[in-house]
C-alpha positions in Angstrom: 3.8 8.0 14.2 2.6 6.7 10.9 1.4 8.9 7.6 -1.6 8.3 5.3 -1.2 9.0 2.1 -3.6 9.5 -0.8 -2.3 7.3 -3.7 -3.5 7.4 -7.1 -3.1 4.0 -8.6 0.0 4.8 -10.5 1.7 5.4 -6.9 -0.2 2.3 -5.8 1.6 0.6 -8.6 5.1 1.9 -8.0 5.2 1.4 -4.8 4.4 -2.2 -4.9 6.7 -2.8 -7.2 9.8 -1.6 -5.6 8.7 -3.4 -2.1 8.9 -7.1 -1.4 5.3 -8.3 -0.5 4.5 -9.4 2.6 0.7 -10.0 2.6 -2.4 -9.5 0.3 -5.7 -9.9 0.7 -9.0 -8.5 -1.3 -12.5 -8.2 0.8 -15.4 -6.4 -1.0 -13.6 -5.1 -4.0 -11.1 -3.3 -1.4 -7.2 -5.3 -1.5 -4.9 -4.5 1.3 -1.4 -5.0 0.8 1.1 -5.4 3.3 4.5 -4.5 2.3 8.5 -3.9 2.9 9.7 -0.7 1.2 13.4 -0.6 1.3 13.5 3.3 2.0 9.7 3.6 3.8 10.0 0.4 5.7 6.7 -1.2 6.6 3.6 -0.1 4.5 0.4 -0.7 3.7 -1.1 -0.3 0.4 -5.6 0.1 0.0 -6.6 0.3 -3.7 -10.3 0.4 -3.5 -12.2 -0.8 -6.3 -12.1 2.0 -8.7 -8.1 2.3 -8.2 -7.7 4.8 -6.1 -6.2 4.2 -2.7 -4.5 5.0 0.5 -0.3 4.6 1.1 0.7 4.0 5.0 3.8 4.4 6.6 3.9 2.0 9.0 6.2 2.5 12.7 7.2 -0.7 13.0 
């Protein structure tokens, strides 16, 4: 089961920082990022235009 999360972008931020990137892309002022966490495992990080975003805890 995966969890979506509503990220501010300072969680956003941290979370990116403390994963090894896997994949990034941006489409329409939206960037998806694609991520290893070393606690969360696989996530994926939106951060839409105005910084705001979405964290998802991936079952991988």
């Amino acid at each position: 089961m995966s969890r979506l999360i509503d990220a501010e972008p300072a969680l956003i931020d941290d979370l990116k920082e403390e994963s090894e990137l896997i994949s990034e892309k941006t489409v329409a002022g939206v960037t998806v990022f694609v991520a290893r966490h070393p606690t969360l495992g696989k996530i994926v990080l939106v951060r839409t235009k105005d910084g705001s975003g979405i964290a998802v805890e991936v079952d991988a």
